[in-house]
N, C-alpha and C positions, 0 to 999 in steps of 0.2 A: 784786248778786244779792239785797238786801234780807234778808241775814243767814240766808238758807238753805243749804245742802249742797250743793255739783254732784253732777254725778252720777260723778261720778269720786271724791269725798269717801265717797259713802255705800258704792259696793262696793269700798273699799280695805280690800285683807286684810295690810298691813301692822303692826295692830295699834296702828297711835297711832291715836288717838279724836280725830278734829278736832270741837270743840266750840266752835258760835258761837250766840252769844245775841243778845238783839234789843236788849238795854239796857245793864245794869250789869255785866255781863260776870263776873256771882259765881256762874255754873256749875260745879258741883265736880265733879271725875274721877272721885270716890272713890264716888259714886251711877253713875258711868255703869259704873267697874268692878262693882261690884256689881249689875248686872242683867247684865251681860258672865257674870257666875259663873252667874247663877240661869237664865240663857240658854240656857246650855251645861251644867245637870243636866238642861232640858227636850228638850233635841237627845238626850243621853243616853239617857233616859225614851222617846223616841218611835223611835229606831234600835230598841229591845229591843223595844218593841211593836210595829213595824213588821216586826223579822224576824221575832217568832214567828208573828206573821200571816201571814207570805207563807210562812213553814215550812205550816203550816195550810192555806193555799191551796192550796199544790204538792202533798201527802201526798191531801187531799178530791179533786183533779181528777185525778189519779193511781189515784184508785181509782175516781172514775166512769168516766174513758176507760176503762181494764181492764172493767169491767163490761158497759159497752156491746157493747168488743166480745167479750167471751166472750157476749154475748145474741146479738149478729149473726152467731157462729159457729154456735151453738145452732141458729138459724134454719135458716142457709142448709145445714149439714148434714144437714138432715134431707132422707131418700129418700122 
């Protein structure tokens, strides 16, 4: 494979880091754990913004649909 990943290598959630290099094979682990860490503060970081977003989302569409239709009630009860 020319020193690439299968694709079986790259979505392995086992947790060992197959690391292959194209030369001298002086890849260190200790660079791949550490973007592993700073990876998973960014997964972190974007779950909390992501839910209070969708909190945001659901609470705004919640109260336009209520709006609407107290408007469409408004309407059509009138004699």
């Amino acid at each position: 494979m020319n020193g690439a990943s299968s694709w079986a290598d790259q979505w392995d959630n086992s947790g060992t880091a197959v690391v292959r290099s194209g030369g001298d094979g002086t890849t260190s682990n200790s660079n791949t754990a550490k973007y592993k860490e700073k990876f998973g503060h960014g997964l972190d970081k974007t779950k909390a913004v992501a839910s209070s977003g969708f909190k945001k989302l659901k609470t705004g569409s919640a109260f336009g649909f209520r709006w609407v239709k107290d408007k469409y009630h408004k309407t059509t009860n009138k004699h």
